[in-house]
KOLBA-665313 format. One record per residue: residue number from 1; residue in three letters; chain; x, y, z of N, C-alpha, C, CB in turn. Coordinates in steps of 0.2 Angstrom, whole numbers, plus 5000, padded with zeros to 4 digits. Each point is the difference from the previous one (the first is absolute). Last residue first. Glycine has a CB too. Example, Ala and Ser with C-alpha at 12.3 -4.5 7.8 and 13.67 -1.06 7.14 Angstrom:
// residues 2
R_k_r_c_n_u_n_v_n_w_ca_u_ca_v_ca_w_c_u_c_v_c_w_cb_u_cb_v_cb_w
R_2_SER_A_5064_4989_5035_5004_5006_5001_4996_5005_5003_5006_4997_4990 .
R_1_ALA_A_4996_4975_5010_4996_5006_5000_5004_5006_5000_4991_4994_5006 .
//
This chain:
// residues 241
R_k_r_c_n_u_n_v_n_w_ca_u_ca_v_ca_w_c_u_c_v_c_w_cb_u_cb_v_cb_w
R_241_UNK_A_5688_5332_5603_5003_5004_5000_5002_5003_4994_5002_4995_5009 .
R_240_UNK_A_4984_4986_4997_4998_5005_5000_5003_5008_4996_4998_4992_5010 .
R_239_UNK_A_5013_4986_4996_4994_4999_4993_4998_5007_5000_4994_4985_5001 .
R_238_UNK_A_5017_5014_5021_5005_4997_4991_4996_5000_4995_5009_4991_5004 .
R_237_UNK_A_4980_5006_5015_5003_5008_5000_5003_5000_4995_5003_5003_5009 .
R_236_UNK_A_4990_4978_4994_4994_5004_5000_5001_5005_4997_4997_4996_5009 .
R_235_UNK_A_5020_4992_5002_4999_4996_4993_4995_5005_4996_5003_4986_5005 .
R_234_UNK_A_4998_5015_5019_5007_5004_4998_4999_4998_4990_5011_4996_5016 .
R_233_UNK_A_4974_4993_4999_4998_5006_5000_5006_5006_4996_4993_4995_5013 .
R_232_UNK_A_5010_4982_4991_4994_5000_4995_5000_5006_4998_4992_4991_5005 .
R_231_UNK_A_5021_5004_5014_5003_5000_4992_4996_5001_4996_5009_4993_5001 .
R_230_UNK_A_4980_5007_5020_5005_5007_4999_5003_4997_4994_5004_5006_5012 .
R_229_UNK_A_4987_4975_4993_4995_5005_4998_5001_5009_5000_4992_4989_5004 .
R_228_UNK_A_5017_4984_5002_5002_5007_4994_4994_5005_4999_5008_4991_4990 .
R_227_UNK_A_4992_4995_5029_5006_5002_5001_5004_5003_4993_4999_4991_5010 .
R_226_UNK_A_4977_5000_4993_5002_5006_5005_5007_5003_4999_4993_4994_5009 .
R_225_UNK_A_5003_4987_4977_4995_5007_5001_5001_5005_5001_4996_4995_5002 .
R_224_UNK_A_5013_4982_5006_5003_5003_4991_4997_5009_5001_4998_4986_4991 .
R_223_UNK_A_4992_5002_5025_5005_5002_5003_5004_5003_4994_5000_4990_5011 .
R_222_UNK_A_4981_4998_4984_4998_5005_5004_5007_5004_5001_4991_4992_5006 .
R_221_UNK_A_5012_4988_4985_4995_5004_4994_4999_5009_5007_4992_4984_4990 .
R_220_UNK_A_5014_4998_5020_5005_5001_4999_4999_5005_4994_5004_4989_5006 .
R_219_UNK_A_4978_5000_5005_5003_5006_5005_5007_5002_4997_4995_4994_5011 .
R_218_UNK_A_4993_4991_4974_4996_5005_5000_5005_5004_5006_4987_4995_4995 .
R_217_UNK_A_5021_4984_5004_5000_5003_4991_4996_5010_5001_4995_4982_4993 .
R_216_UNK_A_5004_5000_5026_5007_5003_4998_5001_5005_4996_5002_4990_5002 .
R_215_UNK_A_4976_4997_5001_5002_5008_5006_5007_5001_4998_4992_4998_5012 .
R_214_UNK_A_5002_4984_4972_4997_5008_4999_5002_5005_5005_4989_4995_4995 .
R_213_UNK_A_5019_4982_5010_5005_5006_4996_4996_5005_4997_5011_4992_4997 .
R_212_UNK_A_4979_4994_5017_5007_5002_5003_5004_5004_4995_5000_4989_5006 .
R_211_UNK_A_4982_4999_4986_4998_5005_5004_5004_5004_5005_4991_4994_4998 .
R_210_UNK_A_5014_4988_4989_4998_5002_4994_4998_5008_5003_4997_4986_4995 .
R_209_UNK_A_5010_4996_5019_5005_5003_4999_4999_5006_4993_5006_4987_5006 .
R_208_UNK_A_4977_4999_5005_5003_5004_5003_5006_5004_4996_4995_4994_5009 .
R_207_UNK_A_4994_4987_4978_4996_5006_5001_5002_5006_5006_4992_4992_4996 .
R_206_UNK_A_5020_4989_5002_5001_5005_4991_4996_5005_5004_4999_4991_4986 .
R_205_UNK_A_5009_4988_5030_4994_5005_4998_5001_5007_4994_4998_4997_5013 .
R_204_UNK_A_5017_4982_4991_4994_4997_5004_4994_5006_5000_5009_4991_5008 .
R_203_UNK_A_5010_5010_4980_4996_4994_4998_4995_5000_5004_5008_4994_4995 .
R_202_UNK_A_5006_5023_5009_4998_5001_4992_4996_4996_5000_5009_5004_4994 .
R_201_UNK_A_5002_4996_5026_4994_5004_5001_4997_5001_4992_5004_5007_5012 .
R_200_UNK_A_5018_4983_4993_4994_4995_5000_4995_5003_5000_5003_4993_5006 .
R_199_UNK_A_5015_5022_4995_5000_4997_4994_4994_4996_5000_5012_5000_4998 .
R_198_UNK_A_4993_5020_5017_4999_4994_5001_4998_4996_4994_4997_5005_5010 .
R_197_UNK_A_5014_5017_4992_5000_4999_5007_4998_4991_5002_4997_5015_5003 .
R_196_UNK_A_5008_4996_4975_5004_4998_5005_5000_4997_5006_5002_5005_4995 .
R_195_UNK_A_4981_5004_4988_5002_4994_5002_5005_4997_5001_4994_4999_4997 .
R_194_UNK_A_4998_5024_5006_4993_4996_4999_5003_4993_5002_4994_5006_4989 .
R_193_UNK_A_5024_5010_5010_4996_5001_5005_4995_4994_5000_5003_5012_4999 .
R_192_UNK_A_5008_4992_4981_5004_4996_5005_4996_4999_5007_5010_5006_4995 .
R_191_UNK_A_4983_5006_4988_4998_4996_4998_5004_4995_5005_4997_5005_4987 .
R_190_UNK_A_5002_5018_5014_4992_4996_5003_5003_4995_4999_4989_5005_4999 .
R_189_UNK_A_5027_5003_4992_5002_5000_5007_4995_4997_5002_5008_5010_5002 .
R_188_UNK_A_4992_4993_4976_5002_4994_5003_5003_5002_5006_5002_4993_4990 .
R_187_UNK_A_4987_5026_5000_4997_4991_5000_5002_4995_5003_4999_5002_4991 .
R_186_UNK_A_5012_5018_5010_4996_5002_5004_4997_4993_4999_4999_5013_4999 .
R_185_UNK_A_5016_4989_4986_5004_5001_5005_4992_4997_5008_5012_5012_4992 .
R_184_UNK_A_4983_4997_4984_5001_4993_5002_5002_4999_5006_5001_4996_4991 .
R_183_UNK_A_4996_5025_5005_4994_4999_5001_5003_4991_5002_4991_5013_4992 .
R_182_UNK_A_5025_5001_5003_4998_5001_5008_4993_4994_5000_5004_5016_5002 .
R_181_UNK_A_5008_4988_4977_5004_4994_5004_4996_5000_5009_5013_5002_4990 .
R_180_UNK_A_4978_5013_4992_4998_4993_4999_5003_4996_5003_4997_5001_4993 .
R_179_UNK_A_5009_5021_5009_4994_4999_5004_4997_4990_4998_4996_5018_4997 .
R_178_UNK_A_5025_4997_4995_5002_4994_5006_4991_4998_5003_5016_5007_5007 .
R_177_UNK_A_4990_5013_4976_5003_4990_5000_4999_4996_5003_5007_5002_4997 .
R_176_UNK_A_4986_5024_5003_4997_4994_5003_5002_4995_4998_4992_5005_5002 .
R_175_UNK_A_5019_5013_4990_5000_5001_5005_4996_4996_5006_5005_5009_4993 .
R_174_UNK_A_4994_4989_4982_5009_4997_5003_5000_5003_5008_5009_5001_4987 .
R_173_UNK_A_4970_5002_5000_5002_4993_5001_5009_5000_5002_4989_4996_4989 .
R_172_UNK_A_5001_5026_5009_4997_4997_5006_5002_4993_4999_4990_5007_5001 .
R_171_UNK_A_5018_5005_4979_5004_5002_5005_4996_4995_5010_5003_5015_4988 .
R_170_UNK_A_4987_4983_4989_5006_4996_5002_5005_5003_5006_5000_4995_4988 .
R_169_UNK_A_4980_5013_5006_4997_4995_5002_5009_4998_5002_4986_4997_4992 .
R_168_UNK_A_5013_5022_4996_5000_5002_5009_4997_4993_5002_4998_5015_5002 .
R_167_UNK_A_5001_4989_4974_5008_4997_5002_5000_5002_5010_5008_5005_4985 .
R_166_UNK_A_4967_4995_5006_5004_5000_4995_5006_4997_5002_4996_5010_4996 .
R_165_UNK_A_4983_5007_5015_5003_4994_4999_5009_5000_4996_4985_4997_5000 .
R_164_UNK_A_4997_5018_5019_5006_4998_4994_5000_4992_4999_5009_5011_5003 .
R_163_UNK_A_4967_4999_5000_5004_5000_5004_5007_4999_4994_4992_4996_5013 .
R_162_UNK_A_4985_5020_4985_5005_4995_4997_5004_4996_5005_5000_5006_4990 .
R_161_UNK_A_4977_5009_5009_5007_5002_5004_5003_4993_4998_4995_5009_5011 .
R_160_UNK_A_4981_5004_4977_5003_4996_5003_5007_5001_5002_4992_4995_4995 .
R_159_UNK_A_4987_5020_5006_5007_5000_4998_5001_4993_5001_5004_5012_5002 .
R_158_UNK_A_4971_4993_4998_5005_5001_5002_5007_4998_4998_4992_5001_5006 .
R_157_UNK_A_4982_4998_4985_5006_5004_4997_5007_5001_5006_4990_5007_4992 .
R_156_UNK_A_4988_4976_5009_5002_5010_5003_5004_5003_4999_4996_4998_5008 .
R_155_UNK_A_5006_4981_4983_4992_5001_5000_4998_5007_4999_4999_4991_5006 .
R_154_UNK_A_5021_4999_5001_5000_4999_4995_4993_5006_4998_5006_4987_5001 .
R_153_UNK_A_4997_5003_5021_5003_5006_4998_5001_5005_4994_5005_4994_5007 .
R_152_UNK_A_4984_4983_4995_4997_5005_5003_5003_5006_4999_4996_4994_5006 .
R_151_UNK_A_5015_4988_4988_4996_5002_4996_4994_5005_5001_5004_4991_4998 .
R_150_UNK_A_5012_5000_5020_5005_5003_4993_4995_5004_4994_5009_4989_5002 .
R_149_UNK_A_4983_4997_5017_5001_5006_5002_5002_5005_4995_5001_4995_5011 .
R_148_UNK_A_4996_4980_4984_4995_5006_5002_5000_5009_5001_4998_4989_5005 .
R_147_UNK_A_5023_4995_4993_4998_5003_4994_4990_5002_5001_5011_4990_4993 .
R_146_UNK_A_5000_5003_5027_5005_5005_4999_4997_5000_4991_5012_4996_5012 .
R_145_UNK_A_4976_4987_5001_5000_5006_5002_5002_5007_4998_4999_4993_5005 .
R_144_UNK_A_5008_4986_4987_4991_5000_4998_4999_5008_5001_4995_4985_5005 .
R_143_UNK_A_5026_5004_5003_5001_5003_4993_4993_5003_4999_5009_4990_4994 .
R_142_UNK_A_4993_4999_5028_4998_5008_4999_5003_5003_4993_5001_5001_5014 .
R_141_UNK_A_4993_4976_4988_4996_5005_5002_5001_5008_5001_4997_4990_5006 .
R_140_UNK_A_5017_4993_4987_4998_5002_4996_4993_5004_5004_5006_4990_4991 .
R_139_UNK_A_5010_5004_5023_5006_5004_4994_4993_5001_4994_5016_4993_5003 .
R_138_UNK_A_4978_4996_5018_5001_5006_5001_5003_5004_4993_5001_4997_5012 .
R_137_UNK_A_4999_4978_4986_4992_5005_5000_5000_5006_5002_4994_4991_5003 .
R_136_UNK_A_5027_4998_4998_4998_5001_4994_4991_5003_4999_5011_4990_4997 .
R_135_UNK_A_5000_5005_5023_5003_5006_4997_4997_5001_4995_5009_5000_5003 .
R_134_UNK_A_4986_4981_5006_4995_5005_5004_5003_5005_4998_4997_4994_5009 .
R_133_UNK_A_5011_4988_4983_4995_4999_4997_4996_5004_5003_5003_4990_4997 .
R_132_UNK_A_5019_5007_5011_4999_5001_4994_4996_5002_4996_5006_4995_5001 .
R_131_UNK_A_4995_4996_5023_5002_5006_4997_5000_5004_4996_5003_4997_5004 .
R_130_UNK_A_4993_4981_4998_4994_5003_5000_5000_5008_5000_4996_4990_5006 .
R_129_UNK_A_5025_4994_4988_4991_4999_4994_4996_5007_5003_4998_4983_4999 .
R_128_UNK_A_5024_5011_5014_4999_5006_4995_4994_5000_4998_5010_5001_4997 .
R_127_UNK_A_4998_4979_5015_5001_5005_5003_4998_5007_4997_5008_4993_5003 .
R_126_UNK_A_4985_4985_4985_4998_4999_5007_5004_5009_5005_5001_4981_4999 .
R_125_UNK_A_5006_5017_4979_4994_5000_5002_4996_5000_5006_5002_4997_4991 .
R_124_UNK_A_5021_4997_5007_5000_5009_4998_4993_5001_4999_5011_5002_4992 .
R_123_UNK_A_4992_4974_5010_5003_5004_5007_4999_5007_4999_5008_4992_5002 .
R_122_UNK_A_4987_4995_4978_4997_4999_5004_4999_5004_5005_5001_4992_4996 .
R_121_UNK_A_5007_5014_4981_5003_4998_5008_4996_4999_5004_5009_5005_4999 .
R_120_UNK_A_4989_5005_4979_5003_4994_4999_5004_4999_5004_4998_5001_4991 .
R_119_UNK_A_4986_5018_5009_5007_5002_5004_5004_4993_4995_4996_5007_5016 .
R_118_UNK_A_4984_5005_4973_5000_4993_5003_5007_5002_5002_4992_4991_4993 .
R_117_UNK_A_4984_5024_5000_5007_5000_5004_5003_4994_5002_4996_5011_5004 .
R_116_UNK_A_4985_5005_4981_5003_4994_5001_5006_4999_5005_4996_4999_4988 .
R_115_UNK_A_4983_5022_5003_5008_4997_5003_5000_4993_5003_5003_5011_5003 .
R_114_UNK_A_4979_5007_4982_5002_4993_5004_5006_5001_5000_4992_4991_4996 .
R_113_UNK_A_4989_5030_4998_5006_4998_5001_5001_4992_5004_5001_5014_5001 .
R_112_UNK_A_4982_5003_4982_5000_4994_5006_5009_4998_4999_4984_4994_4999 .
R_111_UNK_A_4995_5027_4993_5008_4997_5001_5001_4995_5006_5005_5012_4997 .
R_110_UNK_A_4975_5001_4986_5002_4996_5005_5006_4999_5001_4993_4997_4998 .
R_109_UNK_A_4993_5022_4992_5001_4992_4997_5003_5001_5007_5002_4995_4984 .
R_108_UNK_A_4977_5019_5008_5004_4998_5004_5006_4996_4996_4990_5001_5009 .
R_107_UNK_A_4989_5006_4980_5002_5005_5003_5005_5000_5005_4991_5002_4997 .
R_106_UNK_A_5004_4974_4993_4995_5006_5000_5002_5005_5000_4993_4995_5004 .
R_105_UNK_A_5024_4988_5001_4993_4999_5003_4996_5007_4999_5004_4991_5010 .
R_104_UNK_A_5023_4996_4981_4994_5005_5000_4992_4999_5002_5007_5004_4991 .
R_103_UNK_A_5019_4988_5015_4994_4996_5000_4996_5007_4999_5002_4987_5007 .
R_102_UNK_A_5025_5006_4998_4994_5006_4997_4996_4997_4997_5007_5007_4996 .
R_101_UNK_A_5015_4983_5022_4994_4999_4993_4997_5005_5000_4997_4990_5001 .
R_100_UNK_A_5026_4999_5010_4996_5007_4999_4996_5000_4995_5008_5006_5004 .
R_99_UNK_A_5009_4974_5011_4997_5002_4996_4993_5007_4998_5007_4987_5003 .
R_98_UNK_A_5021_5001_5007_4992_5003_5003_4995_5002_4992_5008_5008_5014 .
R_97_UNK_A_5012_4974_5000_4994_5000_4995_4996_5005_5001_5000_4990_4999 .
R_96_UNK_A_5023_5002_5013_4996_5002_5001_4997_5002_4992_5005_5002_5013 .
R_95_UNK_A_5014_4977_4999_4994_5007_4996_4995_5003_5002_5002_4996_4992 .
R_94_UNK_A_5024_4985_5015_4991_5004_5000_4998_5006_4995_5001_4998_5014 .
R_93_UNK_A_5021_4990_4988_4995_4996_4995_4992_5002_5004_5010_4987_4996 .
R_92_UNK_A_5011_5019_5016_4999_4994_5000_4993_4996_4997_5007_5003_5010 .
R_91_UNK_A_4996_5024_4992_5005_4995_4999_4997_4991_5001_5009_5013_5005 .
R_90_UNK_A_4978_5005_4980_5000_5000_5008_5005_4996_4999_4988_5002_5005 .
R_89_UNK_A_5000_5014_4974_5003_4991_5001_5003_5003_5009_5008_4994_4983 .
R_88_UNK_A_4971_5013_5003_5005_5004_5003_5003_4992_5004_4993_5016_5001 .
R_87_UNK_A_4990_4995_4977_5002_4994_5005_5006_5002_5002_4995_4991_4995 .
R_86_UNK_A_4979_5021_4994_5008_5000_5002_5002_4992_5003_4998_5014_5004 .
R_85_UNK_A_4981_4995_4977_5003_4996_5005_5007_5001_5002_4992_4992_4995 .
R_84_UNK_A_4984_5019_4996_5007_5001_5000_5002_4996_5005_5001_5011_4995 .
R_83_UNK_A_4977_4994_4988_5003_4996_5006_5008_5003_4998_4990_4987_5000 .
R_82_UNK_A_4992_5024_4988_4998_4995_5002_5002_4998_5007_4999_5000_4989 .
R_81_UNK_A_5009_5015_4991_4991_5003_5002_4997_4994_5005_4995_5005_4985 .
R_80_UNK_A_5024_4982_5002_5000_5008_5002_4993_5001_5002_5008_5005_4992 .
R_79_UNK_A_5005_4977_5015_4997_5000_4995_4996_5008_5002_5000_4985_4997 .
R_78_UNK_A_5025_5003_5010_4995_5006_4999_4996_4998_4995_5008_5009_5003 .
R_77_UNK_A_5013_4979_5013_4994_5000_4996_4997_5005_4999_4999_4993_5002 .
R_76_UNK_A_5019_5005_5011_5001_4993_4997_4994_5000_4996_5006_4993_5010 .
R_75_UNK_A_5008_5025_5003_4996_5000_4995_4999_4996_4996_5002_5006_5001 .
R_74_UNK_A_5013_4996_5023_4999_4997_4993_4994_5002_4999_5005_4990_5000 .
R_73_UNK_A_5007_5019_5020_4995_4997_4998_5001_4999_4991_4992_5005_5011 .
R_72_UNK_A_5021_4999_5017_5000_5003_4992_4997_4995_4995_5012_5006_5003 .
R_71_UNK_A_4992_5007_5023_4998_4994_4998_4999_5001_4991_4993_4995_5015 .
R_70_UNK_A_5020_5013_5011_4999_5002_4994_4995_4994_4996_5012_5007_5000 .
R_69_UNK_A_4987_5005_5025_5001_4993_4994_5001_5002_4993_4991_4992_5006 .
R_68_UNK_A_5005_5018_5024_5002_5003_4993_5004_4996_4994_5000_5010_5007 .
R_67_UNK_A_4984_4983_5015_5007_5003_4998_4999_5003_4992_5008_4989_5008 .
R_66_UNK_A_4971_5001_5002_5003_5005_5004_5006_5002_4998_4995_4996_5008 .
R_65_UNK_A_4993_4991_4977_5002_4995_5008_5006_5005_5003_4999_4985_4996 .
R_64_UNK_A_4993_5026_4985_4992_4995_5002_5000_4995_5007_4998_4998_4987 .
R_63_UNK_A_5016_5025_5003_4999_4996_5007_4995_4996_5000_5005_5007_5006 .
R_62_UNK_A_5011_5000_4969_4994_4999_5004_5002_4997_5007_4994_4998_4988 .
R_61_UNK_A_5018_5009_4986_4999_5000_5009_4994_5001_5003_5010_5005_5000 .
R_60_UNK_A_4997_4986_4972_4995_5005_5005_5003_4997_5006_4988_5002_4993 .
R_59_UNK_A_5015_4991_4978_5001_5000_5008_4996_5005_5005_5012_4998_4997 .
R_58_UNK_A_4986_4991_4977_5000_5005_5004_5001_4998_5007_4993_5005_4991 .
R_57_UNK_A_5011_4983_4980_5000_5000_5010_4997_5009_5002_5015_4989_5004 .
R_56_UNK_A_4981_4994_4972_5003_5006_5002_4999_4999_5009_4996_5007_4986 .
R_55_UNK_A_4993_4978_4997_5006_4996_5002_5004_5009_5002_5000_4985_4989 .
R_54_UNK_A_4980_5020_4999_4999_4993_5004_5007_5002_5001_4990_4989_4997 .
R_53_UNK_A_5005_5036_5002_4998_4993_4995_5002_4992_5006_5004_5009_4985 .
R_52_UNK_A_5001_5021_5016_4994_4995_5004_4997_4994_4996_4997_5009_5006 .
R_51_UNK_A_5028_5002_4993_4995_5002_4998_4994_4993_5006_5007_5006_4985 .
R_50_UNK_A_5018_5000_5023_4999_4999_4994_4992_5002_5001_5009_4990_4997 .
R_49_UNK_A_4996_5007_5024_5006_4998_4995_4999_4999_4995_5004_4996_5007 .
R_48_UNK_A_4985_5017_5013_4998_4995_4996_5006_5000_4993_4985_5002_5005 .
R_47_UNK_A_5010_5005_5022_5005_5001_4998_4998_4997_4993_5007_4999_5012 .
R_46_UNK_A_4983_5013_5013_4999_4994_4995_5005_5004_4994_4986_4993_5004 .
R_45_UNK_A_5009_5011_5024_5002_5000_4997_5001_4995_4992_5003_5007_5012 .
R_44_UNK_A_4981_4992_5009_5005_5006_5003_5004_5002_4993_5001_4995_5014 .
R_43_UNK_A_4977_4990_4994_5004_4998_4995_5004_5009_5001_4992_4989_4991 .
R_42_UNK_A_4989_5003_5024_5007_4997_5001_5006_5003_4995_4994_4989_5005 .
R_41_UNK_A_4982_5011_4984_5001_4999_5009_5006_4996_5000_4986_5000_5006 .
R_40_UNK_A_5007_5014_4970_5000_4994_5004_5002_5000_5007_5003_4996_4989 .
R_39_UNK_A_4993_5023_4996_4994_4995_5004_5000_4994_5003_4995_5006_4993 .
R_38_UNK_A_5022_5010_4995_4996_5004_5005_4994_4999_5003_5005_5006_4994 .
R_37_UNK_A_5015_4982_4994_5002_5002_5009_4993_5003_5002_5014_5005_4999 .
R_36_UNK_A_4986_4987_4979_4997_4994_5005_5003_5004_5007_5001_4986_4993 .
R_35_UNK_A_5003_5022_4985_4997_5004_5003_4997_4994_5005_4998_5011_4990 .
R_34_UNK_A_5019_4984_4994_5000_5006_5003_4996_5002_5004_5004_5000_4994 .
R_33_UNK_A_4989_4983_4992_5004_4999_5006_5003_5005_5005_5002_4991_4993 .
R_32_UNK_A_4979_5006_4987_5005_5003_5004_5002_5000_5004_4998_5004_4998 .
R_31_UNK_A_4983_4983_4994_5007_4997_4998_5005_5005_4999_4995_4991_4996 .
R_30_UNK_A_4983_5015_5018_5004_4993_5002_5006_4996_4993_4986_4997_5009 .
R_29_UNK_A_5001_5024_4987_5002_5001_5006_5006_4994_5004_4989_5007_4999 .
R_28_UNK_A_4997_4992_4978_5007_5005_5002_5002_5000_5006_4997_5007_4992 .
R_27_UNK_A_4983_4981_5009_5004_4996_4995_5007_5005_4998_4988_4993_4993 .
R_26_UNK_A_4993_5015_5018_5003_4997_5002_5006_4997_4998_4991_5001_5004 .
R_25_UNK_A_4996_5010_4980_5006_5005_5006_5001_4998_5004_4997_5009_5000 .
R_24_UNK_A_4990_4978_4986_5005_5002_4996_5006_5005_5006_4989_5000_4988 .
R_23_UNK_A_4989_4990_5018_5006_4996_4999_5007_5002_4996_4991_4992_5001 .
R_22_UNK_A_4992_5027_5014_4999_4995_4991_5007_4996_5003_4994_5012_4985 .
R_21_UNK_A_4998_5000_5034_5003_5000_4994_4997_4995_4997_5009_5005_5003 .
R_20_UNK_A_4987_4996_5021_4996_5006_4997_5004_5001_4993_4995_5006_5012 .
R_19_UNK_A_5009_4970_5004_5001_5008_4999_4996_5002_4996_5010_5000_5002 .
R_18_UNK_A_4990_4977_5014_4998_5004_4993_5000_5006_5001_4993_4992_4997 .
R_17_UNK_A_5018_4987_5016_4998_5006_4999_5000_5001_4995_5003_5002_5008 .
R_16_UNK_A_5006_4974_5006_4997_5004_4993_4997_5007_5002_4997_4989_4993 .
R_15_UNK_A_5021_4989_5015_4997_5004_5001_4997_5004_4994_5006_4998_5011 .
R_14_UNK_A_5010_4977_5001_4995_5002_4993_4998_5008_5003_4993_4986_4996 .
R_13_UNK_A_5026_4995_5010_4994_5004_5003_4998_5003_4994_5004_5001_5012 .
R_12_UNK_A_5011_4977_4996_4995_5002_4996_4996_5005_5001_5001_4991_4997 .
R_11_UNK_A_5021_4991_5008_4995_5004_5003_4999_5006_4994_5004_4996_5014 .
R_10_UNK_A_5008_4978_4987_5000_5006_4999_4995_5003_5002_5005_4999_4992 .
R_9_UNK_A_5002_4981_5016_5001_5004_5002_5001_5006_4995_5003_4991_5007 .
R_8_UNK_A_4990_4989_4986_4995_5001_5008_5004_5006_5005_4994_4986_5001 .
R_7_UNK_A_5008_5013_4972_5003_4995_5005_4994_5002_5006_5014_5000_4996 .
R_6_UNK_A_4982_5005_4975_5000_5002_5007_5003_4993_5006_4989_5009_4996 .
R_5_UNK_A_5018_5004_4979_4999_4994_5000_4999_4997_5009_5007_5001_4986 .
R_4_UNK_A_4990_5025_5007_5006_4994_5001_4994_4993_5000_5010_5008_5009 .
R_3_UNK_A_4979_5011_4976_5004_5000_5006_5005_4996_4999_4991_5002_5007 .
R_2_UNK_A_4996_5002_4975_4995_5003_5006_5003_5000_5007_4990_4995_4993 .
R_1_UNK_A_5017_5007_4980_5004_5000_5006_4995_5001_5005_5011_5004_4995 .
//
């Protein structure tokens, strides 16, 4: 499984960092799923259904696109001490591919994270792709960050501090139901806006209307933001608590 079978609309980000463990203790760390709240970025609450083997689901709440998401992954592959492949089915036949490797380097090994991302919509691309593709580098950069720092703490004998997990996921997903209907809602209003106002403008210039709806896409990405970011903060509390 090296990926999707690629369109010119999937999008592809790659990243790597080498930690201070043997492949063996990385390798525990990353196929506990339980424990992805305490270094994965964004990831607020995780759920794992059944044991950690192929064809098994885990879920997880997460603000990678600011709202609070459920999103629930497949265990489509595991070569042990090695590779772990997730797939995470999207509506209208999109996916998301993420792939987690363990590469021993001498006194180090390595962790390299890929994510795949195909909306299988041109239009949801052209409006969300870059959005998407700029969260997702924040979400693994600061994963990279948040298990550095983890191991350090490690290191220097400090206490680790758990967040909750478990059955308080489902309780957040019925009280953010509606965040996926907000977020599309939000889509096809740019989406109206772009080319409602002028249909001919599709053929006779792609290229503006391509740049018409990034400033759309991003001010509105802006505005999402601003305007959850006390719920984020209230959600914070709750995990904390």
């Amino acid at each position: 499984m090296k990926g999707f079978l690629r369109t010119k609309n999937t999008r592809s980000v790659t990243a790597e960092t080498d930690l201070p463990l043997s492949a063996s203790e990385v390798w525990k760390r990353v196929s506990d799923v339980s424990n992805y709240t305490d270094f994965v970025e964004f990831m607020k609450l995780v759920s794992l259904e059944g044991e950690f083997r192929e064809g098994s689901h885990w879920s997880d709440i997460s603000t990678v696109m600011y709202f609070p998401l459920k999103f629930r992954h497949k265990i489509a592959k595991i070569e042990e001490g090695k590779n772990i492949f997730y797939l995470i089915d999207l509506p209208k036949g999109g996916k998301i591919l993420q792939k987690l490797e363990v590469i021993p380097k001498g006194n180090l090994t390595r962790m390299r994270l890929t994510i795949e991302v195909d909306l299988n919509n041109q239009l949801m691309d052209l409006l969300l792709g870059k959005l998407i593709e700029k969260r997702t580098k924040s979400m693994i950069g600061g994963t990279f960050k948040k298990i550095s720092h983890k191991i350090e703490k490690e290191k220097a004998g400090e206490p680790e501090i758990h967040k909750n997990k478990g059955n308080a996921a489902e309780l957040i997903v019925r009280k953010w139901y509606l965040a996926p209907t907000v977020i599309s809602i939000a889509a096809f209003v740019i989406l109206a806006i772009v080319f409602g106002s002028n249909p001919s403008e599709i053929k006779a210039a792609p290229g503006k209307i391509i740049s018409k709806s990034e400033v759309l896409v991003t001010s509105s990405a802006t505005k999402i933001k601003t305007s959850v970011h006390k719920v984020n903060n209230k959600l914070e509390n709750f995990i904390s608590n």
